[in-house]
Biopython code that builds the backbone (N, CA, C, O; Angstrom):
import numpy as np
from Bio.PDB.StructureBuilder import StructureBuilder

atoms = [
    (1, "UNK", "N", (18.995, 21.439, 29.530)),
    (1, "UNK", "CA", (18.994, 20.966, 28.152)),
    (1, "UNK", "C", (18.587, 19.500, 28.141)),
    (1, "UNK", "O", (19.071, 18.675, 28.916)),
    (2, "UNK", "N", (17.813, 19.268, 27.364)),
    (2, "UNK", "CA", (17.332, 17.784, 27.191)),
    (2, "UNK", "C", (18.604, 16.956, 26.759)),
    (2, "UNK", "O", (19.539, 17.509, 26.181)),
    (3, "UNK", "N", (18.605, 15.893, 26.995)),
    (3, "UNK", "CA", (19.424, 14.655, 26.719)),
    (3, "UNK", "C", (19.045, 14.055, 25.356)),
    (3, "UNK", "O", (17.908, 14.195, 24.905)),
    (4, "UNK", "N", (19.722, 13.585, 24.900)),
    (4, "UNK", "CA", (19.444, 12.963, 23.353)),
    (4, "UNK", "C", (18.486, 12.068, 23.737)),
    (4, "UNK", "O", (18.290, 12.069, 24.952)),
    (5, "UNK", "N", (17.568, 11.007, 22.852)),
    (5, "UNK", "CA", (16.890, 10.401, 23.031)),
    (5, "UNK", "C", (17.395, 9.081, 22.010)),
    (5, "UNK", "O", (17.581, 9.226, 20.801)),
    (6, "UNK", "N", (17.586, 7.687, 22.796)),
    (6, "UNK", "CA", (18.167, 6.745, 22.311)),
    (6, "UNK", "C", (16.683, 5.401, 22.687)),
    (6, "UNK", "O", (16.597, 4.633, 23.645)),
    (7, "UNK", "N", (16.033, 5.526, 21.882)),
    (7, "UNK", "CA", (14.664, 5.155, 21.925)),
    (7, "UNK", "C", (14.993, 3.071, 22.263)),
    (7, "UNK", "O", (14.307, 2.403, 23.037)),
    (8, "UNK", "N", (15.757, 2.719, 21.725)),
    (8, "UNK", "CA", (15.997, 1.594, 21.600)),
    (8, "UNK", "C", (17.192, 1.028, 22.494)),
    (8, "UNK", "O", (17.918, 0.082, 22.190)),
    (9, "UNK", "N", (17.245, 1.736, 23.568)),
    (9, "UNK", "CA", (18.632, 1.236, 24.382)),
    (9, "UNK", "C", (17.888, 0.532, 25.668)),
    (9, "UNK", "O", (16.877, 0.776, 26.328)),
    (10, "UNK", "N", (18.483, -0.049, 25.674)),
    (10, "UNK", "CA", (17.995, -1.214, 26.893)),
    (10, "UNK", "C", (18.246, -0.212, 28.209)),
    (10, "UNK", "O", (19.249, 0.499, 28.277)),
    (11, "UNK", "N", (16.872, -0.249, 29.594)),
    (11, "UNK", "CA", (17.419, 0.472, 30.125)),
    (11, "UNK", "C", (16.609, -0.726, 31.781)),
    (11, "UNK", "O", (15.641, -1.407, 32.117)),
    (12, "UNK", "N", (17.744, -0.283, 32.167)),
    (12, "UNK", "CA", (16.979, -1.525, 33.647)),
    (12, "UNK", "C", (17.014, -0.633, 35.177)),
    (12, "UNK", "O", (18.002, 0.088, 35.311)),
    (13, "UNK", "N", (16.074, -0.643, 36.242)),
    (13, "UNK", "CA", (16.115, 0.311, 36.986)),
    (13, "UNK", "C", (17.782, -0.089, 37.623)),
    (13, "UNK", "O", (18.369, -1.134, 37.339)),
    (14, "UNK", "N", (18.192, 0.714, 38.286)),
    (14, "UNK", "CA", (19.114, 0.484, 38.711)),
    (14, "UNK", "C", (18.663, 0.208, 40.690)),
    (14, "UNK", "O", (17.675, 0.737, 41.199)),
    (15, "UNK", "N", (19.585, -0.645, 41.425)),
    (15, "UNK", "CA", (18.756, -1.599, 42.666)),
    (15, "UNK", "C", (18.418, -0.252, 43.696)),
    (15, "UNK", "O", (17.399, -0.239, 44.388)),
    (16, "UNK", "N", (19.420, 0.881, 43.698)),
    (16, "UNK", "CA", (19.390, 1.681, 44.465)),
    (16, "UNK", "C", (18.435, 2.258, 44.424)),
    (16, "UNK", "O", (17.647, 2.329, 45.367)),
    (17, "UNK", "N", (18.245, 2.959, 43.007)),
    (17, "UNK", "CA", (16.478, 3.860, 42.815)),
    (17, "UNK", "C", (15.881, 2.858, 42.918)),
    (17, "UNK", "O", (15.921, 2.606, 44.122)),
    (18, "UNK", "N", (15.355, 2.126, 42.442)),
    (18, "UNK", "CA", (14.497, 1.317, 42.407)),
    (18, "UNK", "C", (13.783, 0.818, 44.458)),
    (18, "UNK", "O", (12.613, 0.567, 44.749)),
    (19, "UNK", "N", (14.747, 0.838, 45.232)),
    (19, "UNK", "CA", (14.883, 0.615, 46.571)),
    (19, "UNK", "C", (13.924, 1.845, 47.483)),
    (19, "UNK", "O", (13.022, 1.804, 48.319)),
    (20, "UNK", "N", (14.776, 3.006, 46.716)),
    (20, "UNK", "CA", (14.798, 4.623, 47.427)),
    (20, "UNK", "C", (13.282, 5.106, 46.915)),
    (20, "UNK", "O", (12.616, 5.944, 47.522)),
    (21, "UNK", "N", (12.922, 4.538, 45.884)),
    (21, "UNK", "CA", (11.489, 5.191, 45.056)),
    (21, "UNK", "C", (10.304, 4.938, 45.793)),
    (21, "UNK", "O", (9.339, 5.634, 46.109)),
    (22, "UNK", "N", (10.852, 2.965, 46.111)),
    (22, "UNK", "CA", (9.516, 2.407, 46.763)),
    (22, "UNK", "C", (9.526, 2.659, 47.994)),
    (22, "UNK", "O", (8.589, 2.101, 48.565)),
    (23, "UNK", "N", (10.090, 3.178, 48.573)),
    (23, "UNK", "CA", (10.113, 3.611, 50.169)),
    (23, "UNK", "C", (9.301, 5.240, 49.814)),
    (23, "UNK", "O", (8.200, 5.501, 50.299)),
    (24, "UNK", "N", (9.692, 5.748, 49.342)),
    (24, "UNK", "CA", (9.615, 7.415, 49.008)),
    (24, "UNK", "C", (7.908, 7.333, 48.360)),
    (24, "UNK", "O", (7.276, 8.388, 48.404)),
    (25, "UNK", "N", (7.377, 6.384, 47.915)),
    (25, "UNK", "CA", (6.055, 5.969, 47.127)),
    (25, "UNK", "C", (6.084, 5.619, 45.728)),
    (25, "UNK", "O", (7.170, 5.382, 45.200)),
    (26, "UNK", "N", (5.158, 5.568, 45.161)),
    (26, "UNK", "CA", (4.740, 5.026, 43.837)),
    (26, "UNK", "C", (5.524, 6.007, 42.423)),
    (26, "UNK", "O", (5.017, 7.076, 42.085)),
    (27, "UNK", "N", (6.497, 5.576, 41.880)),
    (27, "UNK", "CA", (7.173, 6.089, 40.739)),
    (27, "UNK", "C", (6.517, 7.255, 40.055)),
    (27, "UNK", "O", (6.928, 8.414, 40.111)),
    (28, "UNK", "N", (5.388, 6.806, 39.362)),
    (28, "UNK", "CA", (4.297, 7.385, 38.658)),
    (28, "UNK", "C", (3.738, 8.844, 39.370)),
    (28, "UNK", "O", (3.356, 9.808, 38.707)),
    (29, "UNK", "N", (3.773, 8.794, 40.784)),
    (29, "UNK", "CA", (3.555, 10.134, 41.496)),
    (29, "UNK", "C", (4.424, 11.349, 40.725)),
    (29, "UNK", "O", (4.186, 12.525, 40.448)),
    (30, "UNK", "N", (5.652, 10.364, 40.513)),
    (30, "UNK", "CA", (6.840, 11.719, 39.943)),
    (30, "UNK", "C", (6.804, 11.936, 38.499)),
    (30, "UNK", "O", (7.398, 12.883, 37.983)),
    (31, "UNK", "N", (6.164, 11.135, 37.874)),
    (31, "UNK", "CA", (6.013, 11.506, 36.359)),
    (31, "UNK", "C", (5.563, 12.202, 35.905)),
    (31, "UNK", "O", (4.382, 12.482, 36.111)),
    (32, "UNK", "N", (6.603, 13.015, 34.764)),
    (32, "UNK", "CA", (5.947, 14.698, 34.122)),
    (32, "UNK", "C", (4.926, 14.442, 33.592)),
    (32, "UNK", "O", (4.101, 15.207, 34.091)),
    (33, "UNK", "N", (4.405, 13.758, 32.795)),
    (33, "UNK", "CA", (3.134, 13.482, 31.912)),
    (33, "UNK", "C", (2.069, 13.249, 32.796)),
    (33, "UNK", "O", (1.068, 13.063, 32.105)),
    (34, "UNK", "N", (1.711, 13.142, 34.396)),
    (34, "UNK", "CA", (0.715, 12.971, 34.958)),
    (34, "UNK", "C", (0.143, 14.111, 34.749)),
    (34, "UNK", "O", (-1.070, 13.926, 34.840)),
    (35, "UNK", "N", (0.464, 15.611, 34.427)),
    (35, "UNK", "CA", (-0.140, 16.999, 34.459)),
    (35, "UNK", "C", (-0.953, 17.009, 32.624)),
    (35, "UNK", "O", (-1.978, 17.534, 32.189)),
    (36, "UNK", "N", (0.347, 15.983, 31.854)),
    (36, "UNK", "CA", (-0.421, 16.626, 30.424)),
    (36, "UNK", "C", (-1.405, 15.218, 30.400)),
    (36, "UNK", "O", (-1.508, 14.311, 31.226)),
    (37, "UNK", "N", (-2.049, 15.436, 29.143)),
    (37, "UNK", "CA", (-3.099, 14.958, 28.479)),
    (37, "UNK", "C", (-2.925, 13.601, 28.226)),
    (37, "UNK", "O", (-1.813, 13.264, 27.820)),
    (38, "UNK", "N", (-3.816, 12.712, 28.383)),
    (38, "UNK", "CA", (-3.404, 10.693, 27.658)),
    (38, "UNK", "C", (-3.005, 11.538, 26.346)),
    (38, "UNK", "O", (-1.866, 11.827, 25.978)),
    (39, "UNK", "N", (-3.528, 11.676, 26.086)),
    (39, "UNK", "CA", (-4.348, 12.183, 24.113)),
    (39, "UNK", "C", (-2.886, 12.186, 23.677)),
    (39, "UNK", "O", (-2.661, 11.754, 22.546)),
    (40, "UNK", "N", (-1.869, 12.609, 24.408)),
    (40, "UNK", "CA", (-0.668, 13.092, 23.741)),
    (40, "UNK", "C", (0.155, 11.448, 23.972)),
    (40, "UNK", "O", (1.158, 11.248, 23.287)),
    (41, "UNK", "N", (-0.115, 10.817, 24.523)),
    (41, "UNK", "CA", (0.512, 9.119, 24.437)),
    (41, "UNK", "C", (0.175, 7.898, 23.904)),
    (41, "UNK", "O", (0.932, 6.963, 23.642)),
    (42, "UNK", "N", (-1.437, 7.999, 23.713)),
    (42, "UNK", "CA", (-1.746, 7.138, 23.380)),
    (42, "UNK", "C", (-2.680, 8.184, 21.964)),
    (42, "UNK", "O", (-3.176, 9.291, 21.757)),
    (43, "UNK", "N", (-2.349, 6.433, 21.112)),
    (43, "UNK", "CA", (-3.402, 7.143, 19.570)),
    (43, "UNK", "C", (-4.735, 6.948, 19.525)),
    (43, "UNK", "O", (-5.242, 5.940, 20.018)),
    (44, "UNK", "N", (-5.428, 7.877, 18.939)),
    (44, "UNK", "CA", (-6.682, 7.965, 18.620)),
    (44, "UNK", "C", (-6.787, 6.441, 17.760)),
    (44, "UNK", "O", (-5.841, 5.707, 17.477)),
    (45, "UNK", "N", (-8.131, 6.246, 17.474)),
    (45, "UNK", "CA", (-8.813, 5.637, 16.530)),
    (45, "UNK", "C", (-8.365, 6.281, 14.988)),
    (45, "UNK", "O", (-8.411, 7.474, 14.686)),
    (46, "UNK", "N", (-8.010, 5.380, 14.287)),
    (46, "UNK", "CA", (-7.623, 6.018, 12.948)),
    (46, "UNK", "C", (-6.976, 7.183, 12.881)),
    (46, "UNK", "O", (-7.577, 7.998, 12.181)),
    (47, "UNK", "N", (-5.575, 7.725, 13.530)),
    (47, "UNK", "CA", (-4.630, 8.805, 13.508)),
    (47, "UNK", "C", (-3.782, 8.476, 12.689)),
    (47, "UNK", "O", (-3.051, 7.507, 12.897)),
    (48, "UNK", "N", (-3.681, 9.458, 11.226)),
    (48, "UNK", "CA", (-2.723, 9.300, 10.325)),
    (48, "UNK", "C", (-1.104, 9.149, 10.713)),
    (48, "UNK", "O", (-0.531, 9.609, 11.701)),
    (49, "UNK", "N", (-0.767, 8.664, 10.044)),
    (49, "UNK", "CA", (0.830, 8.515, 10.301)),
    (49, "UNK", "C", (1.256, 9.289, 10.651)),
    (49, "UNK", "O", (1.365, 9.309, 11.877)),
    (50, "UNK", "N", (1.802, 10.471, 9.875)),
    (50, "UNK", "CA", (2.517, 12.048, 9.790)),
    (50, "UNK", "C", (1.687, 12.515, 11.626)),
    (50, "UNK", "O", (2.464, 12.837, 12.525)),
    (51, "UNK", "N", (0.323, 12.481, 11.876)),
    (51, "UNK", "CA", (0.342, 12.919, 12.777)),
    (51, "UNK", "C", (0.328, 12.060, 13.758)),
    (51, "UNK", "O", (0.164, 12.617, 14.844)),
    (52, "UNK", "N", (0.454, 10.697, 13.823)),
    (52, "UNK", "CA", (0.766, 9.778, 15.236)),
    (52, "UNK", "C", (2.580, 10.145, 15.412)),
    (52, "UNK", "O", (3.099, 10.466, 16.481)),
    (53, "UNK", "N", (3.145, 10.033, 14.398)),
    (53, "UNK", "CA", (5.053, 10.203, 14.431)),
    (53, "UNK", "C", (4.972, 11.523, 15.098)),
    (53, "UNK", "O", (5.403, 11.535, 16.251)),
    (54, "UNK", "N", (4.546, 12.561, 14.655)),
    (54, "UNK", "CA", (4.143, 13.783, 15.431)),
    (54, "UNK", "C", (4.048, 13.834, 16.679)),
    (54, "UNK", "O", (5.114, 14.001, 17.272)),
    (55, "UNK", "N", (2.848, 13.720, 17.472)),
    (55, "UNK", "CA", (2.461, 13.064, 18.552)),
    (55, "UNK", "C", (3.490, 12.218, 19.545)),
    (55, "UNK", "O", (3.844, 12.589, 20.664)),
    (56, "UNK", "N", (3.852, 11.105, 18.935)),
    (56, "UNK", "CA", (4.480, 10.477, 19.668)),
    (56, "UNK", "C", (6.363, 11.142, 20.010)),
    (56, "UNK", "O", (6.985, 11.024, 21.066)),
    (57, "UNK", "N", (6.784, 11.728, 18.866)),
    (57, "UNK", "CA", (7.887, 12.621, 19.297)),
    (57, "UNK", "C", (7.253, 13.946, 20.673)),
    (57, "UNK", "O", (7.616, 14.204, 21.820)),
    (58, "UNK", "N", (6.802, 14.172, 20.287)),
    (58, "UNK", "CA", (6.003, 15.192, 21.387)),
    (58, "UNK", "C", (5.906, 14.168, 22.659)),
    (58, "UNK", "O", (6.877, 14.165, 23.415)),
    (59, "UNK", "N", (5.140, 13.560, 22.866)),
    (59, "UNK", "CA", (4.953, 12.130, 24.294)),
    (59, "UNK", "C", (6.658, 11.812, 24.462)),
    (59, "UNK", "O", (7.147, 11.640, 25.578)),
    (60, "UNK", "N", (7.351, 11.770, 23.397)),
    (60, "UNK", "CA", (9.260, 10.948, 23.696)),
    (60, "UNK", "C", (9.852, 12.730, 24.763)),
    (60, "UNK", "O", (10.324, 12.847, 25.893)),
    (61, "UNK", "N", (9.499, 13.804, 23.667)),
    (61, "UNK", "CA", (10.467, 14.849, 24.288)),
    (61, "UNK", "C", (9.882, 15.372, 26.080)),
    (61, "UNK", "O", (10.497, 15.768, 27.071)),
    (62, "UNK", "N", (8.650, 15.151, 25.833)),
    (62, "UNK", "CA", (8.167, 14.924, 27.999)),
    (62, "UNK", "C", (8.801, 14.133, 28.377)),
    (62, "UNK", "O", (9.573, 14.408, 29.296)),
    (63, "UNK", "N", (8.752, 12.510, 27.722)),
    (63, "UNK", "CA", (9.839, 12.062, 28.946)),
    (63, "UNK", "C", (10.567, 11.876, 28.881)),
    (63, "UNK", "O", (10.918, 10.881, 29.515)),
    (64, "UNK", "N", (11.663, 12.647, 28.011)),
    (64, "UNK", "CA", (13.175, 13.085, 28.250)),
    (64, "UNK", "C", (13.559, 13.952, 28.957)),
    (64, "UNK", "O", (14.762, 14.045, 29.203)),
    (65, "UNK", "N", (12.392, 15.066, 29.624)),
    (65, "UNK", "CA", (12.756, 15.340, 31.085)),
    (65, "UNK", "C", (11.789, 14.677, 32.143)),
    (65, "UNK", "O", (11.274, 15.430, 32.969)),
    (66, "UNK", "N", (11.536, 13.498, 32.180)),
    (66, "UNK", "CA", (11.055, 13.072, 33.269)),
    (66, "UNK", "C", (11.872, 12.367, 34.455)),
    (66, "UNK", "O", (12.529, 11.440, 33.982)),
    (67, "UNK", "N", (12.011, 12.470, 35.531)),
    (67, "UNK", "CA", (12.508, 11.736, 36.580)),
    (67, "UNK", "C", (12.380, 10.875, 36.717)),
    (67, "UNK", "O", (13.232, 10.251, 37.350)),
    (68, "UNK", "N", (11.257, 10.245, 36.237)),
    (68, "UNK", "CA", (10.860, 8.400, 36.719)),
    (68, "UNK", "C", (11.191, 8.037, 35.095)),
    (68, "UNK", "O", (11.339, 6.822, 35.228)),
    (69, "UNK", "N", (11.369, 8.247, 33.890)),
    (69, "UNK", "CA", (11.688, 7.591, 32.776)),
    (69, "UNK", "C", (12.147, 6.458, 32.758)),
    (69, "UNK", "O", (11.599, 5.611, 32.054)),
    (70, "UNK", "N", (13.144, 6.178, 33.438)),
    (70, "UNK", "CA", (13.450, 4.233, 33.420)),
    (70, "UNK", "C", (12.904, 3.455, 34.349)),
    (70, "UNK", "O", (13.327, 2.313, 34.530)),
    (71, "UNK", "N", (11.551, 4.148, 35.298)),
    (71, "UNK", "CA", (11.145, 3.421, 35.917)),
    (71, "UNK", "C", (9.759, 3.206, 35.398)),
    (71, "UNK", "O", (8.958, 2.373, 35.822)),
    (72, "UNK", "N", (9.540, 4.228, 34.241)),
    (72, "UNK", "CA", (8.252, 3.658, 33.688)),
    (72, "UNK", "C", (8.429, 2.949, 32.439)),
    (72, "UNK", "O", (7.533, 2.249, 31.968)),
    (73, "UNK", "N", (9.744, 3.134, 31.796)),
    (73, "UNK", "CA", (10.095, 2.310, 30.589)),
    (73, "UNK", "C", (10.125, 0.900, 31.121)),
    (73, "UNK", "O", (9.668, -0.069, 30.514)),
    (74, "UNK", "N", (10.671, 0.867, 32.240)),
    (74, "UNK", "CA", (10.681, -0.622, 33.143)),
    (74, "UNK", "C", (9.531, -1.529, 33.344)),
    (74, "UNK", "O", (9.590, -2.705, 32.983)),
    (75, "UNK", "N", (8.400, -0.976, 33.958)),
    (75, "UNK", "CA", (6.999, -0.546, 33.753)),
    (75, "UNK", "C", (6.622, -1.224, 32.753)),
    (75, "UNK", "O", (6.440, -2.441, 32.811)),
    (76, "UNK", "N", (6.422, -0.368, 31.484)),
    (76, "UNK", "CA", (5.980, -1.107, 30.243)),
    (76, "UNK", "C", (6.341, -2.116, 29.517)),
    (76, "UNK", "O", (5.694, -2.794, 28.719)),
    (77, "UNK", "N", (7.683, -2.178, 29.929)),
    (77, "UNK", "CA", (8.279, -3.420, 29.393)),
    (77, "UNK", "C", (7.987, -4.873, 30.730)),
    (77, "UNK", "O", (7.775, -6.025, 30.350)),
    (78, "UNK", "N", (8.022, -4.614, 31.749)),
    (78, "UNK", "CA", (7.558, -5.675, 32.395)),
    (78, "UNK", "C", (6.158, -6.562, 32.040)),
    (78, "UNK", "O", (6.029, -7.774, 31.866)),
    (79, "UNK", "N", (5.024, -5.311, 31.998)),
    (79, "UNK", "CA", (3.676, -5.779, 32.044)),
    (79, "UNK", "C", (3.403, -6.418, 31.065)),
    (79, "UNK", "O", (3.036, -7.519, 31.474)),
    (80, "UNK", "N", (3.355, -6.380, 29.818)),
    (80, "UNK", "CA", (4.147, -5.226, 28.950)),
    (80, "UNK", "C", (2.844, -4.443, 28.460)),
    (80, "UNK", "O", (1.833, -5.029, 28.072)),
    (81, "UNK", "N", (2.964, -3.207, 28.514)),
    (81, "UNK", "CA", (1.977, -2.306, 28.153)),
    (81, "UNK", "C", (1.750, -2.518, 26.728)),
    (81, "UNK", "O", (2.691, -2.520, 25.935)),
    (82, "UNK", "N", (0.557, -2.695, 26.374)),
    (82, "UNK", "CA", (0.711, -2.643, 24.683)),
    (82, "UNK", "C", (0.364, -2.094, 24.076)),
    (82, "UNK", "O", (0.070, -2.496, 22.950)),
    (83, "UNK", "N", (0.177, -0.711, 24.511)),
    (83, "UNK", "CA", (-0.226, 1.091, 23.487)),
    (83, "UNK", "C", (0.454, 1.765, 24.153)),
    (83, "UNK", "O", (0.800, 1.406, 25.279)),
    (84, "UNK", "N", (0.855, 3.046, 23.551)),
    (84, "UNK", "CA", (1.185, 4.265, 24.008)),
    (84, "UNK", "C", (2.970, 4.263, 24.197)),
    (84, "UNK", "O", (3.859, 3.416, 24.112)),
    (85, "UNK", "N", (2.896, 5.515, 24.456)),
    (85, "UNK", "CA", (4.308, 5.815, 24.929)),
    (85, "UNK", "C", (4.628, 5.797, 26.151)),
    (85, "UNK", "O", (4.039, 6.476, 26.992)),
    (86, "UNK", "N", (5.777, 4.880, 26.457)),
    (86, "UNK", "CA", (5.944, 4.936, 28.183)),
    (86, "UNK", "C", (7.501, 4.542, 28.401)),
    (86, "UNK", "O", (8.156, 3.560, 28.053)),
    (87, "UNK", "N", (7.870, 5.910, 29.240)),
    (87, "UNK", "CA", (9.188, 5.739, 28.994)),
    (87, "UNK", "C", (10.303, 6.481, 27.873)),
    (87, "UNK", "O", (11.491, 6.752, 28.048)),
    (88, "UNK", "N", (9.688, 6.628, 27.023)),
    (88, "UNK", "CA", (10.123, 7.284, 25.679)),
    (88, "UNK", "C", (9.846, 6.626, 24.643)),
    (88, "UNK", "O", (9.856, 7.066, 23.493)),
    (89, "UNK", "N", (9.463, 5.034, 25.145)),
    (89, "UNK", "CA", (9.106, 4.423, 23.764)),
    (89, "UNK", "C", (8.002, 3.585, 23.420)),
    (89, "UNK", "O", (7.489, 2.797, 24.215)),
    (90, "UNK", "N", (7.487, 3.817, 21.760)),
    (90, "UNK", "CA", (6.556, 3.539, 21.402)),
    (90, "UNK", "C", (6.222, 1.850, 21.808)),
    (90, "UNK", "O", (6.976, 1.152, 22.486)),
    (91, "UNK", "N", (4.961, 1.420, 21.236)),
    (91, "UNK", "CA", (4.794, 0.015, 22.025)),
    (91, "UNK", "C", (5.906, -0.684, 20.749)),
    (91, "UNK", "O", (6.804, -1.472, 21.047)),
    (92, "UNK", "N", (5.670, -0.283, 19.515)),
    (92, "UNK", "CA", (7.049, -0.689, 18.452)),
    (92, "UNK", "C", (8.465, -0.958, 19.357)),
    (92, "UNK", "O", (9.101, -1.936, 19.751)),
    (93, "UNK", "N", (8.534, 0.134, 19.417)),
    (93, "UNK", "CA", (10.512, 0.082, 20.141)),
    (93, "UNK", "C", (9.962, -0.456, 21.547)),
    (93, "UNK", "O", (10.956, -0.581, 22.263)),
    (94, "UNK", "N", (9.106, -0.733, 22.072)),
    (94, "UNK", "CA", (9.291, -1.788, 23.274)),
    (94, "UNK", "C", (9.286, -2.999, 22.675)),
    (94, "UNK", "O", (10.193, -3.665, 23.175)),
    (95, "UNK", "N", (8.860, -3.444, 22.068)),
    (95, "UNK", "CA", (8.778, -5.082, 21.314)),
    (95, "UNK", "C", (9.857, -5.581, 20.862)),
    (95, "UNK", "O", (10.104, -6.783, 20.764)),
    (96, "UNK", "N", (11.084, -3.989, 20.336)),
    (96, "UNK", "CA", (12.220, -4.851, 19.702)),
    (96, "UNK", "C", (12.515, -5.108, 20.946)),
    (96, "UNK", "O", (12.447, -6.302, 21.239)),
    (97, "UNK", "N", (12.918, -4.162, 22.041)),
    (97, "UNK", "CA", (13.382, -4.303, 22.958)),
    (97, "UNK", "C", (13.268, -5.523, 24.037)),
    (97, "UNK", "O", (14.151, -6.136, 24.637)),
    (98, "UNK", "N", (12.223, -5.612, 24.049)),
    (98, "UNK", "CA", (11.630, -7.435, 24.612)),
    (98, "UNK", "C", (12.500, -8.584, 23.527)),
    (98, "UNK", "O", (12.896, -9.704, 23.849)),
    (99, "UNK", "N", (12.627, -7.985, 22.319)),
    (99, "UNK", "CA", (12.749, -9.394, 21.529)),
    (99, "UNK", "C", (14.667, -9.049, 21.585)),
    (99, "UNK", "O", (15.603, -9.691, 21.108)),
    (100, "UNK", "N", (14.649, -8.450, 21.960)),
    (100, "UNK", "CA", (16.137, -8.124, 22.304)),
    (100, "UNK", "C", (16.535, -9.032, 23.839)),
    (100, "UNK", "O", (17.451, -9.845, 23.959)),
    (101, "UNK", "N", (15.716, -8.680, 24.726)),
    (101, "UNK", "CA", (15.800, -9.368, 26.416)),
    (101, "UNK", "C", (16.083, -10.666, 25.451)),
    (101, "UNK", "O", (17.206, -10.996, 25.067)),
    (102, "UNK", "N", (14.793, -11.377, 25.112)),
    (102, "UNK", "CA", (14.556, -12.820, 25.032)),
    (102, "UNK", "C", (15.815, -13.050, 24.561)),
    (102, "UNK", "O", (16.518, -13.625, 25.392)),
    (103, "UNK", "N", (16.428, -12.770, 23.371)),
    (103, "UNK", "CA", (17.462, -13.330, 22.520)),
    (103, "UNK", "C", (18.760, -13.720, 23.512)),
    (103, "UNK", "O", (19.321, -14.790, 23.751)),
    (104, "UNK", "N", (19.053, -11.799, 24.159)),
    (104, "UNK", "CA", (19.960, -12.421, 24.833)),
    (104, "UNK", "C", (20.135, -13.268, 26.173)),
    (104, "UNK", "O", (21.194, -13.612, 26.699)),
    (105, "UNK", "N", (18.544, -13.571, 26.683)),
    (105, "UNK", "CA", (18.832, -14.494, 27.660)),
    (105, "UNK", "C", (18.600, -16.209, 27.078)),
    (105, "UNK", "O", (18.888, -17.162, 27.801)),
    (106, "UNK", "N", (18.221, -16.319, 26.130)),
    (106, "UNK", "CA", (18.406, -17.601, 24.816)),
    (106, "UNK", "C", (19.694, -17.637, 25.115)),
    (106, "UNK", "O", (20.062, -18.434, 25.977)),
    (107, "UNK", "N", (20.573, -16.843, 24.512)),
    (107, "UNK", "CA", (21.933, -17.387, 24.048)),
    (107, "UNK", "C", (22.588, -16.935, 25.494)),
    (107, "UNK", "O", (23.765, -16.860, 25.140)),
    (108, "UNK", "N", (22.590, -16.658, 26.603)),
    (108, "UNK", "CA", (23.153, -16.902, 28.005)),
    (108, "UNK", "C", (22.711, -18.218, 28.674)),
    (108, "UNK", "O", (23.514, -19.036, 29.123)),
    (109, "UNK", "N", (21.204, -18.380, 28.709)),
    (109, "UNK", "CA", (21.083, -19.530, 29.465)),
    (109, "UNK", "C", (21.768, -20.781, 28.174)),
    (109, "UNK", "O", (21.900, -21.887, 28.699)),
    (110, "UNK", "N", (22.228, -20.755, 26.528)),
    (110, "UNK", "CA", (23.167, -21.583, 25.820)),
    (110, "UNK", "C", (24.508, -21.427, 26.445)),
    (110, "UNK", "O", (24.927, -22.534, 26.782)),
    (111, "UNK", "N", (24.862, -21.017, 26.565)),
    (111, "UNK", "CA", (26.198, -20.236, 27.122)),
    (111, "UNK", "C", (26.629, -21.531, 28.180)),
    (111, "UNK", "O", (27.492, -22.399, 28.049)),
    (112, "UNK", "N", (25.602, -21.258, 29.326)),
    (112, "UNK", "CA", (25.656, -21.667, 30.438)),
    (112, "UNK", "C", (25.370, -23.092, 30.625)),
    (112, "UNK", "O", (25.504, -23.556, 31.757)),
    (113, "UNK", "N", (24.911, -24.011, 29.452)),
    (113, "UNK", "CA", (24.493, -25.221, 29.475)),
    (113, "UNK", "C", (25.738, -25.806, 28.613)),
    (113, "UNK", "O", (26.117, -26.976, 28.680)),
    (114, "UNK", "N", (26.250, -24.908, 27.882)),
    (114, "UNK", "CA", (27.656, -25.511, 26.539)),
    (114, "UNK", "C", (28.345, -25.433, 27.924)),
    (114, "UNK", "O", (28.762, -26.539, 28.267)),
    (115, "UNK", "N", (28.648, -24.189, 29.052)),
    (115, "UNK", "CA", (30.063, -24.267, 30.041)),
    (115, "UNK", "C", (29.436, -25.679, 30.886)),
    (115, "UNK", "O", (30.159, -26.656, 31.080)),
    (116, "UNK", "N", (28.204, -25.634, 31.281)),
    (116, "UNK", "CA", (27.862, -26.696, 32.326)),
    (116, "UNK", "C", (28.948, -28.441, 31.609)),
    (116, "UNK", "O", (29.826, -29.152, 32.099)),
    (117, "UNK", "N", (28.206, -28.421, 30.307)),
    (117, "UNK", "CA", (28.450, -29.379, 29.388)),
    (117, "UNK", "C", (29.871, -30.116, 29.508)),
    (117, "UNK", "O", (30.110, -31.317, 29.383)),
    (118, "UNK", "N", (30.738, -29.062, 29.783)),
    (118, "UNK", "CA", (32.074, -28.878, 29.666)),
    (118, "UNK", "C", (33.225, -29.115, 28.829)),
    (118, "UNK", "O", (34.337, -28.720, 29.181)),
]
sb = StructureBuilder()
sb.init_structure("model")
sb.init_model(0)
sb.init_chain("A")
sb.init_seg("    ")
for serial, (resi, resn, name, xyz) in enumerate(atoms, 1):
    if name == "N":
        sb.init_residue(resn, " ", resi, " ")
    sb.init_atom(name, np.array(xyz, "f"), 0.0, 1.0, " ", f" {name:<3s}", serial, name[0])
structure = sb.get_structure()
């Protein structure tokens, strides 16, 4: 049974996979979507709404069974990819998600200069 899909949750590899993957080879080897189509991740030229939301739920429910999913959400958010679906989420919900990182490392590295401060 598929897992819910929480498009906007921060997700970070964890040190162990992340360790075990790169020894074992390249993440992307294990990804379900290497068999289907780009067409289904990334949008056409002028694709109506109703059918990009379409589409892109279709690209989210592949990689909600994929094995490498937080290592390619990781992926896109590093580089940062700026089309398509990767990971489960659109380049939209990667951007909050970046503007989510930034904020909270803003107000940690504040944190850490108010404790330095003393």
């Amino acid at each position: 049974m598929l897992q819910p899909h929480h498009p906007l949750q921060d997700a970070a590899v964890p040190p162990q996979r992340e360790h075990a993957r790169d020894q074992a080879g390249p993440w992307h080897s294990e990804a379900v979507c290497r068999r289907d189509e780009a067409g289904l991740f990334f949008a056409p030229s002028k694709e109506p709404t109703a059918a990009r939301l379409s589409r892109e739920e279709a690209a989210k429910r592949v990689c909600a069974r994929c094995p490498v999913m937080v290592e390619c959400r990781e992926h896109a958010l590093i580089q940062p990819e700026p089309y398509g679906v990767w990971g489960g989420l659109t380049a939209a919900e990667r951007r909050v998600v970046l503007a989510r990182r930034r904020r909270r490392e803003a107000e940690l590295q504040r944190a850490v200069r108010v404790a330095a401060a003393g």
